[in-house]
C-alpha positions as CSV (number, residue, x, y, z in Angstrom):
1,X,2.6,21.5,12.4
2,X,0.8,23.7,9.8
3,X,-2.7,22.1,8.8
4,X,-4.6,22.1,5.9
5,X,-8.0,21.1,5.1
6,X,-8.7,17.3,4.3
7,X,-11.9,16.8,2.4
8,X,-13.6,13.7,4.4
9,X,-15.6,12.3,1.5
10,X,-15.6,9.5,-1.3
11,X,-13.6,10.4,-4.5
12,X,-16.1,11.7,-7.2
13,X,-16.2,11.1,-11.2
14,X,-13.5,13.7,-11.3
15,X,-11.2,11.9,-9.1
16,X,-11.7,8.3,-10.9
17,X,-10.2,10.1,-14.0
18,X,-7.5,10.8,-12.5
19,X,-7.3,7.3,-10.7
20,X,-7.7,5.7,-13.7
21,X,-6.7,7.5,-16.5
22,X,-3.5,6.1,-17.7
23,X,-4.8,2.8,-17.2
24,X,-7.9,3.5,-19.3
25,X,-5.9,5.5,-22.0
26,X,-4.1,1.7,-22.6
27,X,-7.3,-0.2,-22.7
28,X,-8.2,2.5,-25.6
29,X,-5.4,0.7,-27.6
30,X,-6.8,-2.8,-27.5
31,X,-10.4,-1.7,-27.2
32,X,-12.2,0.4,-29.3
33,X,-15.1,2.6,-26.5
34,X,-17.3,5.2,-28.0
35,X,-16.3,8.9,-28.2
36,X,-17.8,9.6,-24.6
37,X,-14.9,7.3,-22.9
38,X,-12.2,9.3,-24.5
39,X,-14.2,12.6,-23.2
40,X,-14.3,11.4,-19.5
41,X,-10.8,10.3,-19.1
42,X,-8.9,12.7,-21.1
43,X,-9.1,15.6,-18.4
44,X,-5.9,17.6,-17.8
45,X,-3.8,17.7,-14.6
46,X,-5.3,20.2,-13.1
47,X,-8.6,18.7,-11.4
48,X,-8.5,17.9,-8.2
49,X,-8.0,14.2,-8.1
50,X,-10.0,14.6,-4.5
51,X,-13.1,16.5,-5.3
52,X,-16.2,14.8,-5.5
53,X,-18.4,14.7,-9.0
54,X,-21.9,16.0,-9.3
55,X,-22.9,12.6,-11.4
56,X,-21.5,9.5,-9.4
57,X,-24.7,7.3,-10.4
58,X,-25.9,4.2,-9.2
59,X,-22.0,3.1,-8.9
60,X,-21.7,5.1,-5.7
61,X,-25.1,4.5,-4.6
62,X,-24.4,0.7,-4.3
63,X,-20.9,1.6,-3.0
64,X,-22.5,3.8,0.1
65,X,-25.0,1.0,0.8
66,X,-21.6,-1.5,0.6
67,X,-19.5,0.4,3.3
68,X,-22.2,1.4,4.9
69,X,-23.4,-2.0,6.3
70,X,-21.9,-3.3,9.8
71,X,-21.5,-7.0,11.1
72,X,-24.0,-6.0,13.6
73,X,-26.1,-4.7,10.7
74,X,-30.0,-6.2,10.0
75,X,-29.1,-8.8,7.5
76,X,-29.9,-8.2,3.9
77,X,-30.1,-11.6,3.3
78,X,-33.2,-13.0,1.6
79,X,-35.9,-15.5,3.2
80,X,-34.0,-18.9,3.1
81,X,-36.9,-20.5,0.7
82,X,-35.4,-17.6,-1.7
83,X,-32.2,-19.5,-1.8
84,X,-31.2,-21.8,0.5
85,X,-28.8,-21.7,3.4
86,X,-26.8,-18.4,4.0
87,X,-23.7,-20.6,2.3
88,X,-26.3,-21.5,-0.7
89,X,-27.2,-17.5,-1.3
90,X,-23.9,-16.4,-1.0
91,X,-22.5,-18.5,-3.5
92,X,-25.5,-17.6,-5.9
93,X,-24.5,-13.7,-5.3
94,X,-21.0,-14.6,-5.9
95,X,-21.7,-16.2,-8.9
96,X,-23.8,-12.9,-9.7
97,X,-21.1,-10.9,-9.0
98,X,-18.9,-13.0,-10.9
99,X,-21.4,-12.7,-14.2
100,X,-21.0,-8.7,-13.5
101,X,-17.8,-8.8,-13.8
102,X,-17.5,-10.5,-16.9
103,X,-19.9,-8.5,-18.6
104,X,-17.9,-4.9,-18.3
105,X,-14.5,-6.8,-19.4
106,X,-15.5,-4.5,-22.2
107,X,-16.6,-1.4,-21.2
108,X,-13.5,-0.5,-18.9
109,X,-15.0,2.9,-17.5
110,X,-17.6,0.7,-16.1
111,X,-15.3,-1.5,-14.7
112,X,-13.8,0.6,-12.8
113,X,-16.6,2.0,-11.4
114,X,-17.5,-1.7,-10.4
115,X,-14.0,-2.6,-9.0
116,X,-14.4,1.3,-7.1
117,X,-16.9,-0.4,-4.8
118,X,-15.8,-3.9,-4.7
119,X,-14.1,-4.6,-1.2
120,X,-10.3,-5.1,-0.8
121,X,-9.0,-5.7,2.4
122,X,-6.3,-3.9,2.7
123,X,-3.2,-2.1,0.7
124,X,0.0,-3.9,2.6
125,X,2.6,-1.6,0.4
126,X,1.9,2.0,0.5
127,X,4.9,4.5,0.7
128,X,3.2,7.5,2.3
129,X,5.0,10.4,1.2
130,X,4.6,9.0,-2.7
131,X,0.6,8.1,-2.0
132,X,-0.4,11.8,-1.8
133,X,-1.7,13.4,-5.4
134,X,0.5,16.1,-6.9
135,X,-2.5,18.5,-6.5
136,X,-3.1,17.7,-2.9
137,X,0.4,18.7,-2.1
138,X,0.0,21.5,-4.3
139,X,-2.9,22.9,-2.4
140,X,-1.2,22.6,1.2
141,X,1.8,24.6,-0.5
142,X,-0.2,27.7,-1.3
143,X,-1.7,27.6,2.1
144,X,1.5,27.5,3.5
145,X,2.9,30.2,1.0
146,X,5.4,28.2,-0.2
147,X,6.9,28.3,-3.8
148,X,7.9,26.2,-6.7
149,X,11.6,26.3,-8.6
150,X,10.5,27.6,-12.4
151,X,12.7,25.3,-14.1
152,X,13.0,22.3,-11.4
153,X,10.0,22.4,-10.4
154,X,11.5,22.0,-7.1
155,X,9.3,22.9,-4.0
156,X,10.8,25.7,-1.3
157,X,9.4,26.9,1.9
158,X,8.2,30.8,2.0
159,X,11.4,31.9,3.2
160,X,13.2,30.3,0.3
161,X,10.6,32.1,-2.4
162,X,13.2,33.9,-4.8
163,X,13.6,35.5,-8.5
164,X,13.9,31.8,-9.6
165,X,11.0,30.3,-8.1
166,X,6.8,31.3,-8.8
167,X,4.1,31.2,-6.0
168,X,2.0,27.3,-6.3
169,X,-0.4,27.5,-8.8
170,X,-3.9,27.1,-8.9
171,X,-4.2,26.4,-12.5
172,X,-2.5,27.0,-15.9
173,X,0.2,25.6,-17.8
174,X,2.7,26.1,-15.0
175,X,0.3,24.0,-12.7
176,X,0.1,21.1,-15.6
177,X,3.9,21.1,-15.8
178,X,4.3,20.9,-12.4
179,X,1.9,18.0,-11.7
180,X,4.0,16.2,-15.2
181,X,6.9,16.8,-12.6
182,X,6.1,15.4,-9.9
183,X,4.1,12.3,-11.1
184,X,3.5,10.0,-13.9
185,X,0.9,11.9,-15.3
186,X,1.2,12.3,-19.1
187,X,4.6,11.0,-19.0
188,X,6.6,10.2,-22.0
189,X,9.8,8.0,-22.2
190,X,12.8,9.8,-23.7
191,X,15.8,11.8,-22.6
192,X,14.6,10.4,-19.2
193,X,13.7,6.9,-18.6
194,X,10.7,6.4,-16.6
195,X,12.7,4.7,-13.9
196,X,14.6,8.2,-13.2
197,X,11.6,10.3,-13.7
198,X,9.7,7.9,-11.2
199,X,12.2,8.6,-8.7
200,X,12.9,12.2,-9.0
201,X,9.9,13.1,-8.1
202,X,10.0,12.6,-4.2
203,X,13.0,15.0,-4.2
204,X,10.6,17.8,-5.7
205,X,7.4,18.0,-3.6
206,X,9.4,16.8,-0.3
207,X,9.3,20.0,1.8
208,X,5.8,20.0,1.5
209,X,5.5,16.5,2.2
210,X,7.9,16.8,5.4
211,X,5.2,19.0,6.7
212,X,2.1,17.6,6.3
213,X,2.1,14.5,7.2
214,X,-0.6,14.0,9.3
215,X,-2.9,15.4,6.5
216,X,-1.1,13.1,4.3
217,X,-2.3,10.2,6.7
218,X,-5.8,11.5,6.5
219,X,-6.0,12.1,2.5
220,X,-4.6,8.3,2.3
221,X,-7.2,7.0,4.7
222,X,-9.9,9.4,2.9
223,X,-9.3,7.8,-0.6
224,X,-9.0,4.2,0.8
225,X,-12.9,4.8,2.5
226,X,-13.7,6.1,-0.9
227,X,-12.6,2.2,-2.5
228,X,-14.2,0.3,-0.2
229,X,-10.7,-0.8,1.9
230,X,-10.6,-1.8,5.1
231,X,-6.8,-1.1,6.2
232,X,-3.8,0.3,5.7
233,X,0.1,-0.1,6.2
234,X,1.8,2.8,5.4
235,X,5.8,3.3,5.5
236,X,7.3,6.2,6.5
237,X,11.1,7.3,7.7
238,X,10.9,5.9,11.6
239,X,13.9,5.4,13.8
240,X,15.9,7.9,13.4
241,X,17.0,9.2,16.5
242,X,18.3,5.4,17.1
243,X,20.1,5.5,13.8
244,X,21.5,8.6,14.5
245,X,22.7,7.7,17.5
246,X,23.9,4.3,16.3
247,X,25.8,6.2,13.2
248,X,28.0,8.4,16.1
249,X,28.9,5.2,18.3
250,X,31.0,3.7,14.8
251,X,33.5,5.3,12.9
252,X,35.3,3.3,9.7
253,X,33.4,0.1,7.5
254,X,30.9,-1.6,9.2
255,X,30.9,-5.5,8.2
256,X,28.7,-8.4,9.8
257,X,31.4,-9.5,12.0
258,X,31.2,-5.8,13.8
259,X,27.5,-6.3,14.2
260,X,27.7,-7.9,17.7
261,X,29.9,-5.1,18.7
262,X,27.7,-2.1,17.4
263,X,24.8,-3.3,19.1
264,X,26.0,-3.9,22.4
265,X,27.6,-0.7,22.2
266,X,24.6,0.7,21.1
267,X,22.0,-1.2,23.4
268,X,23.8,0.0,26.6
269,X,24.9,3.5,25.6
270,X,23.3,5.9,28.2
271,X,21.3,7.5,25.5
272,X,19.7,4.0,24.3
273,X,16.6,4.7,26.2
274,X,16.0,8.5,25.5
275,X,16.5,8.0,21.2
276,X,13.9,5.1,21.3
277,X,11.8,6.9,23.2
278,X,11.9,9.9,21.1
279,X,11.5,7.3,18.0
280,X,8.3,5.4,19.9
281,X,6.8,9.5,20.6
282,X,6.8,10.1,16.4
283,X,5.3,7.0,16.3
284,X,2.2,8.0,18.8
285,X,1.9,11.3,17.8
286,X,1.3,10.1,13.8
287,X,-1.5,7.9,15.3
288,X,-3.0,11.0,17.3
289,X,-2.3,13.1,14.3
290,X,-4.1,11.5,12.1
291,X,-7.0,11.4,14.1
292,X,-6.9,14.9,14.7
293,X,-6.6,15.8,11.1
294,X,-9.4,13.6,9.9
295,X,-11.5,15.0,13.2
296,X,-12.2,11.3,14.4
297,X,-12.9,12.4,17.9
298,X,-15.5,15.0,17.4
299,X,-18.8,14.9,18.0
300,X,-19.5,13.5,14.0
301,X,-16.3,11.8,12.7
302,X,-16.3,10.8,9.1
303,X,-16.7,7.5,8.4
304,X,-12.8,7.6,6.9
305,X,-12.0,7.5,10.7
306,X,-12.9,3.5,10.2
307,X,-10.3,2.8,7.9
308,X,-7.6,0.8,10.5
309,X,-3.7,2.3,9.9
310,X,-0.8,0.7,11.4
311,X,2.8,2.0,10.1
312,X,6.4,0.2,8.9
313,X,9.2,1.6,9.6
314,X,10.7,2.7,5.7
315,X,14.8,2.7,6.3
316,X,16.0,3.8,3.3
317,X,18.9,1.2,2.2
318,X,21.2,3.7,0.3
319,X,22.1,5.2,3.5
320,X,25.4,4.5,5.4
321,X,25.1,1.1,7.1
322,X,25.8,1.9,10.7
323,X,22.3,4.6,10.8
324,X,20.7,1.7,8.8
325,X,21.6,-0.7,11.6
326,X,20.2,1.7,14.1
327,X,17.2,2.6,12.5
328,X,16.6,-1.3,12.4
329,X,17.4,-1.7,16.1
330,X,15.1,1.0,16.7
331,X,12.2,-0.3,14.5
332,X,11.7,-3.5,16.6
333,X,12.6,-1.6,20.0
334,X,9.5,0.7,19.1
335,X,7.2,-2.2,18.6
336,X,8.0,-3.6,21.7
337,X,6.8,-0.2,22.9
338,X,3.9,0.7,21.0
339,X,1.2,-1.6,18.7
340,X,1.6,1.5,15.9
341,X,4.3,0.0,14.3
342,X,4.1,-3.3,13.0
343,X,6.7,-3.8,10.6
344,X,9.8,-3.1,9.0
345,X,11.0,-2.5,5.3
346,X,14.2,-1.4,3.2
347,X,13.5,1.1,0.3
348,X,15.3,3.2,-2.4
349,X,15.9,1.8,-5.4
350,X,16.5,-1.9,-4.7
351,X,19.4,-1.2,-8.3
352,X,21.1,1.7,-6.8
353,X,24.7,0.4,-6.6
354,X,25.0,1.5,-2.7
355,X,22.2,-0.6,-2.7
356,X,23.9,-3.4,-4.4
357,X,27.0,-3.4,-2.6
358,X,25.3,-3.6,0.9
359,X,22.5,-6.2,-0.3
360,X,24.1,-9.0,1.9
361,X,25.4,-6.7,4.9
362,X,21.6,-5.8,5.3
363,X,20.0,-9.2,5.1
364,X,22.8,-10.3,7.7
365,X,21.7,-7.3,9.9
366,X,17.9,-8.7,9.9
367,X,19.0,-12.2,10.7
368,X,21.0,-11.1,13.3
369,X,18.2,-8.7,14.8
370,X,15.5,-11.8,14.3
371,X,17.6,-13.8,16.3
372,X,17.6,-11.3,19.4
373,X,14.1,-10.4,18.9
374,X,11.5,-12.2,16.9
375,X,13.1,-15.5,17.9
376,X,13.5,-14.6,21.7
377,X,10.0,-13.3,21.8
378,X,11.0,-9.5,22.5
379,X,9.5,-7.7,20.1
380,X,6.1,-8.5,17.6
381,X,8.2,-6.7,14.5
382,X,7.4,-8.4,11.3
383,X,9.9,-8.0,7.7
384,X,9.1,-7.2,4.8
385,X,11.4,-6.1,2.4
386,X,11.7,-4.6,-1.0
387,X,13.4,-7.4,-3.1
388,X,13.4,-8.4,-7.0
389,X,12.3,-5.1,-7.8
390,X,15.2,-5.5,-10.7
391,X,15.3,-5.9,-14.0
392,X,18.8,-7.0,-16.1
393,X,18.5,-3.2,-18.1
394,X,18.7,-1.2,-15.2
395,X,21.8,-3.3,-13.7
396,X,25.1,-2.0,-13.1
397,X,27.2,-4.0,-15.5
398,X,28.2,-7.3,-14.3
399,X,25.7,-7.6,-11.3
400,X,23.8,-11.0,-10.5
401,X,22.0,-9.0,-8.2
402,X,18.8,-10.9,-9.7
403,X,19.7,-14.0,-9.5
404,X,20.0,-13.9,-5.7
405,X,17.8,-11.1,-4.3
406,X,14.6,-12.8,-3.4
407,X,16.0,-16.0,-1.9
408,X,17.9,-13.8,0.5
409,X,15.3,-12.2,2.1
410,X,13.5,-15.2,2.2
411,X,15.9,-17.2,3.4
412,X,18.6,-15.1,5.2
413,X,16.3,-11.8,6.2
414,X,13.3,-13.4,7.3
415,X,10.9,-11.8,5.5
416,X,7.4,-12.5,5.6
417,X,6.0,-10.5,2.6
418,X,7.9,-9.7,-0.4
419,X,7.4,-6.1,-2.2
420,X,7.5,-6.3,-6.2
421,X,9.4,-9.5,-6.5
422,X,9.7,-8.7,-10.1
423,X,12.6,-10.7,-11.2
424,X,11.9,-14.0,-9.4
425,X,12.0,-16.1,-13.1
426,X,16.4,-14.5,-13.1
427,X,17.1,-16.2,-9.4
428,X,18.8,-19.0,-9.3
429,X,16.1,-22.1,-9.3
430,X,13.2,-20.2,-9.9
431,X,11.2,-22.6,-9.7
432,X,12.6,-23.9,-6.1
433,X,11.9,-20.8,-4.7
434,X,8.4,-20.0,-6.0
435,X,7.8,-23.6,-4.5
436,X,9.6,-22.5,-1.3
437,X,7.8,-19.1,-0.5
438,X,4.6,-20.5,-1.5
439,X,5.5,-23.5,1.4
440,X,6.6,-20.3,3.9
441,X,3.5,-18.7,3.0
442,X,5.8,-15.5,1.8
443,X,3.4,-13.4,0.4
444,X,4.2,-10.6,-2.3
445,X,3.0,-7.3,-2.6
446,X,1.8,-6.8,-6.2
447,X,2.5,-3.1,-7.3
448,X,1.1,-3.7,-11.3
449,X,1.4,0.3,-11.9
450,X,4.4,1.1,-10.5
451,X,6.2,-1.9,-12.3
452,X,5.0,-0.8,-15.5
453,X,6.2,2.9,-14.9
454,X,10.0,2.5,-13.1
455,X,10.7,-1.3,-15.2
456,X,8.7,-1.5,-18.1
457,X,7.1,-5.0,-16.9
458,X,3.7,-5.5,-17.5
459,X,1.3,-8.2,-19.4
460,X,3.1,-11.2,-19.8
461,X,6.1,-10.5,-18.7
462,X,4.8,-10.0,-15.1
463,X,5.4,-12.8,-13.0
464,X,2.3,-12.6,-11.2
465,X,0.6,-15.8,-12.9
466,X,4.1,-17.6,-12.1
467,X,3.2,-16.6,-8.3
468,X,-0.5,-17.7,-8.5
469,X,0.4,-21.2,-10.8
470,X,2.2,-21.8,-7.3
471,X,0.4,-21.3,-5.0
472,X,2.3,-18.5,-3.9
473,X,0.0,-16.1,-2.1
474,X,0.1,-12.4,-3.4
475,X,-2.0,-9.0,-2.6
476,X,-2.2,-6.4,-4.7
477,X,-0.9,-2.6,-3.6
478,X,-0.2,1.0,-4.7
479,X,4.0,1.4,-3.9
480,X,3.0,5.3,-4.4
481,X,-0.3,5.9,-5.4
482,X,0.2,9.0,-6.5
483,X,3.1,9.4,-8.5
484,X,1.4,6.7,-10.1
485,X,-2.1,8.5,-11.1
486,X,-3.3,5.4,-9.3
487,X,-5.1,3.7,-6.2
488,X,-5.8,0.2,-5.1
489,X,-9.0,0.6,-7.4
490,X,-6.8,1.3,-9.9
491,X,-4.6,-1.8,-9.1
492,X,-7.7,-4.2,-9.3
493,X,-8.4,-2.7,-12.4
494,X,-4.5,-3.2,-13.6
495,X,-5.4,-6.6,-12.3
496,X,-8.0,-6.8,-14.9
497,X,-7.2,-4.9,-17.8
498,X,-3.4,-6.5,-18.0
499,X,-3.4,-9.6,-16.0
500,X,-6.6,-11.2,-17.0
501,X,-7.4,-11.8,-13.0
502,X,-11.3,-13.5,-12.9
503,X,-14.1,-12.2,-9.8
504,X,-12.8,-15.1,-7.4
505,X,-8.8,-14.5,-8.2
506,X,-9.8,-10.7,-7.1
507,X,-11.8,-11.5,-3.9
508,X,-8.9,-14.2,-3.0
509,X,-6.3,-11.8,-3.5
510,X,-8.6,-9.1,-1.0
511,X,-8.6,-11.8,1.7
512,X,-4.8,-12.4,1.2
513,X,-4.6,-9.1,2.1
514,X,-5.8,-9.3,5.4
515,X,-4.7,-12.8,6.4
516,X,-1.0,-11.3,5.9
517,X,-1.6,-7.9,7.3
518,X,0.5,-7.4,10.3
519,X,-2.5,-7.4,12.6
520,X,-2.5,-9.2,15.9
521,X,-4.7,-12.2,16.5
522,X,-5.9,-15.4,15.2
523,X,-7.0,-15.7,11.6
524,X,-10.5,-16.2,10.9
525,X,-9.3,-19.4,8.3
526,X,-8.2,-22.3,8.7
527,X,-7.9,-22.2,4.2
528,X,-8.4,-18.7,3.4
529,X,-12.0,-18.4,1.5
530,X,-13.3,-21.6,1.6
531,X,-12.8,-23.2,5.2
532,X,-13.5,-20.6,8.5
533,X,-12.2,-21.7,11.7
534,X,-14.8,-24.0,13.6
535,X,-16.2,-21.8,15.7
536,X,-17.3,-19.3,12.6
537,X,-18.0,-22.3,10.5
538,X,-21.2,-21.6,8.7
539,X,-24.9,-22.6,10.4
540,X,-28.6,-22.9,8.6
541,X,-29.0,-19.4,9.8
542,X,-25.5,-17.6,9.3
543,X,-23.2,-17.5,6.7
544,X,-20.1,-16.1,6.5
545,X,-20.3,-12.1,7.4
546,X,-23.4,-12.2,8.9
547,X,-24.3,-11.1,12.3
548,X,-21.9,-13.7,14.1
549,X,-23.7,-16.4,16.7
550,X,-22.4,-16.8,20.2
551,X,-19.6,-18.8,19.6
552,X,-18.4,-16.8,16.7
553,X,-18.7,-13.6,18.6
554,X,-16.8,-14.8,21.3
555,X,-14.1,-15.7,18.5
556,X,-13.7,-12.8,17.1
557,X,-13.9,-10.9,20.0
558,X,-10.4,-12.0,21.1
559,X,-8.7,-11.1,17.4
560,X,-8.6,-8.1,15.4
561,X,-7.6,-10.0,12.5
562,X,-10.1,-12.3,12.5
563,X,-13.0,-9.4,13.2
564,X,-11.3,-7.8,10.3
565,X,-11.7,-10.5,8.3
566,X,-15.1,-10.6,9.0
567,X,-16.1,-7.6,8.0
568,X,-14.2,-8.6,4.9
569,X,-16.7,-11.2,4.1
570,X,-20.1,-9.0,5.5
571,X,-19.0,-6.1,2.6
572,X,-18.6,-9.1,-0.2
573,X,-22.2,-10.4,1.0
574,X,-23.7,-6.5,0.6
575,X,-21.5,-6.0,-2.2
576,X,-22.6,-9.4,-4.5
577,X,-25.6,-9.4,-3.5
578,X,-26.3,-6.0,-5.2
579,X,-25.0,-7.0,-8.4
């Protein structure tokens, strides 16, 4: 695979423009900033989103000092007479931090900066080749030589260059129009809805994508460092040499009576073995890529390198249904195989009518796959699907594919975590099922940005207060960061800016996060944020996040999850107590 260089550093002033501009031009319209806000955000497309600024400030100062702690860090607490107990002091920094927050509801260019270097667990819903910034890809295509259509803006390999097609910019117009292309940036509803320009955009930068993806890994796992996150699960096309294999066993209409059939035939065909095997070695080799890109074993590995990735298998759900079934049976073969994979999603558009058509063939193919391998033990694969990411404009005429969408892969597909669930007030008793997912502890993956750009919900019409006014336990995430102009930063600050969420509502929704990531082990709760399991419970001379006791230690040192969580709580005690 061709490489290109990966900058290993925190995103500068430059790059928070980018992260945040569209969000910040729509706080213009309700707030009125001085002339120096408009002057900081209104840079054009062609700054590298990834290059660091000359004039961070105290912002990234506190921020280093944040990621920089450890749990086995001297603690920065203050003598108890100060405060109190560890629990005491903590609360008074939360509160602190709290105040903070409150006080820049105004100014939102120093919110961001604030919400920049808050810590936030982890992004659960990341689509990797969408999370990757127009100009990133843009830089690995004229390393590579490759060019870019003139009026498509389509991207073509070297040998493809032609009389139609111009070298990848560096700058200019052409560079502008291209990154309009290829993202959200700047765009404009009209001949196109932003649903279709959304989605036409992966179809333009994809050779390049196809080829980097290990640098893709690292430039994901570079900005996440930059914002003060902890983990990542990324989605990328996995299983394929299953589903491919799976696809040339059937021939004719594949229904859920025939899926017995297709999987036996499938499970004992000679080349069974060989196709996972293949699909468990692209899994490996992303995990050793992306450790070679980012240099993590060299003498002086960045500190990106502790950012924890695991993957989901992405099976795209507009395919034909007998690859989809193999890719599935793959997806929970390879996690029996390897730990890289922990989960697996449907994607495309959840309105496409292919999508429609086969909603309840697919859910049917989960619940039979649960049944032979979560159930039996076989295989650690969690769901989580796409679902309610529909509005009633964008549906073919006559579906009531919102009224039923969610409850089905809650009920029928197992899933675990939700993506978007945008449409849950259209399903048939709403409120039944909000009360039902919040009782399975179904979390959904918030994506405030992307369900602004493709469905035109935001503010109010979100349902995310529905979700929190049950109890329904929700994380916020990026869906595709960069076609978005946006990050998990940029989501808190979405959170903010549209959703009204308060200092706690932020911090519970960063623990979410990682007490739902598909990470192995115990959880370091028993009720997430307020009540640690016994052996973490809080002492006269720890707190929560501090340098753990004996019996703690031992605690966490038989759960990643729960050392994870941890850490969590040691950046929120740096973090507030700073403020």
């Amino acid at each position: 695979m061709r490489r290109a260089t990966v900058a290993h550093k925190p995103i500068g002033s430059a790059g928070r423009a980018h992260v945040y501009e569209g969000m910040i031009r729509a706080a213009r319209l309700a707030i009125v900033l001085v002339v120096a806000l408009a002057s900081a955000c209104g840079g054009g497309g062609a700054a590298n989103p990834d290059a660091a600024g000359a004039s961070d400030g105290a912002a990234d100062g506190a921020f280093d000092a944040a990621i920089d702690a450890s749990p086995g860090a001297a603690d920065a607490r203050p003598d108890a007479g100060d405060c109190g107990t560890p629990t005491a002091c903590a609360a008074l920094w939360e509160q602190q931090a709290s105040d903070r927050y409150d006080s820049l509801q105004g100014d939102p260019l120093a919110l961001a900066d604030f919400l920049r270097a808050v810590p936030k667990g982890g992004d659960l819903h990341n689509h990797l080749n969408g999370a990757v910034y127009a100009e990133t890809y843009l830089e690995w295509a004229r390393a590579d030589g490759d060019c870019i259509n003139s009026t498509t803006y389509a991207a073509v390999g070297a040998s493809g260059c032609s009389t139609s097609t111009m070298p990848a910019p560096s700058s200019g117009a052409f560079f502008d129009a291209i990154v309009r292309a290829w993202s959200m940036q700047d765009f404009v509803a009209g001949t196109q809805s932003g649903h279709d320009h959304f989605f036409a955009t992966f179809g333009k930068y994809g050779t390049i994508a196809g080829l980097h993806r290990d640098e893709s890994l690292a430039d994901i796992v570079t900005r996440a460092y930059g914002e003060n996150q902890l983990y990542i699960e990324t989605m990328f096309n996995l299983g394929k040499n299953t589903g491919t294999l799976a696809a040339s066993l059937w021939s004719g209409t594949l229904t859920q009576a025939d899926l017995p059939t297709l999987y036996a035939s499938l499970t004992t065909n000679a080349g069974f073995t060989t196709a996972v095997t293949s699909d468990v070695n692209v899994v490996n080799s992303a995990t050793t890529g992306l450790a070679t890109a980012l240099d993590c074993n060299g003498l002086s590995p960045p500190d990106a390198c502790g950012v924890t990735v695991r993957f989901i298998a992405q099976v795209s759900r507009t395919g034909a249904n007998d690859q989809i079934f193999g890719q599935l049976v793959g997806a929970f073969e390879m996690a029996s195989r390897t730990s890289g994979i922990v989960g697996v999603n449907l994607s495309s558009p959840e309105d496409d009518t292919a999508s429609i058509n086969n909603y309840k063939l697919h859910m049917a193919m989960l619940d039979f796959l649960y049944a032979k391998y979560t159930a039996t033990g076989a295989s650690p694969l969690h769901i989580t699907l796409h679902a309610g990411e529909l509005t009633a404009a964008y549906l073919p005429t006559g579906s009531t594919a919102n009224t039923f969408h969610i409850r089905d892969a809650v009920e029928v597909a197992h899933a675990e975590r939700i993506g978007h669930g945008l449409d849950v007030m259209s399903e048939t008793d709403p409120t039944g099922l909000l009360d039902e997912m919040a009782q399975k502890n179904v979390l959904v993956e918030v994506c405030l940005s992307s369900n602004d750009q493709i469905l035109e919900v935001k503010g109010a019409d979100h349902p995310l207060a529905q979700y929190l006014a049950h109890g329904v336990p929700v994380a916020l995430a990026t869906d595709d960061q960069g076609v978005s102009r946006s990050s998990l930063a940029g989501e808190y600050l979405k959170a903010a800016l549209d959703q009204h969420l308060d200092y706690r509502q932020l911090k519970t929704v960063a623990r979410q996060s990682l007490e739902h990531a598909f990470l192995p082990g115990a959880s370091l709760w028993t009720a997430v944020g307020t009540a640690p399991v016994a052996a973490c419970a809080p002492t006269d001379t720890m707190g929560v996040g501090d340098p753990a006791n004996t019996a703690c230690a031992d605690f966490l040192a038989q759960s990643e999850r729960a050392r994870m969580q941890w850490e969590l709580e040691h950046r929120f005690r740096v973090f507030e107590q700073q403020q």
